[in-house]
N, C-alpha and C positions, 0 to 999 in steps of 0.2 A: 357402719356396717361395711365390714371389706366385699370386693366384687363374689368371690366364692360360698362368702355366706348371703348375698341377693339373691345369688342363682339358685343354689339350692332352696331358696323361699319361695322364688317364684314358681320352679317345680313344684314343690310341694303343694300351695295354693290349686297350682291350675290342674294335678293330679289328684289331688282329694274332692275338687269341687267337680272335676270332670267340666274342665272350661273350654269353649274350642276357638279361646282367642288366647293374643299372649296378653302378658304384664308390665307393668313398669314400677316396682315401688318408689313410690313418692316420699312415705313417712312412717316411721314405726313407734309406737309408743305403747312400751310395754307387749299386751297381747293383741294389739290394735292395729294394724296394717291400713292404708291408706294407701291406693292403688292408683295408676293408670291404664286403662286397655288399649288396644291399639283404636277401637272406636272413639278415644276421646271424650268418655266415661271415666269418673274417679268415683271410684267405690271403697266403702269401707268392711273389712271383714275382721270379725273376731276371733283369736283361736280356742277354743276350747276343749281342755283335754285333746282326742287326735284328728279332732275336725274343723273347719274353717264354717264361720257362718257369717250370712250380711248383717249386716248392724240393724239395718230393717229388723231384720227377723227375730231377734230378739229381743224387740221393743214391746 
């Protein structure tokens, strides 16, 4: 993934989820995003259709 299409992912993530920290992608697979925050938190989000959800959450 080139740096222009990170950026615009991690906008997107922290604009659809309404996040009020930043991101770091770590790993993508497929519709699978594998995260850093700046707390040092690694979270996974799913996309679905035009929203992002925790992997949690759709367990």
């Amino acid at each position: 993934m080139n740096p222009k299409e990170e950026r615009t992912l991690r906008k997107d993530i922290i604009n659809k989820r309404r996040l009020p920290y930043s991101l770091e992608i770590l790993e993508v697979q497929g519709d699978k995003y594998k995260v850093l925050t700046n707390f040092g938190s690694e979270i996974v989000y799913i996309k679905k259709g035009d929203a992002y959800f925790l992997e949690e959450e759709l367990k």
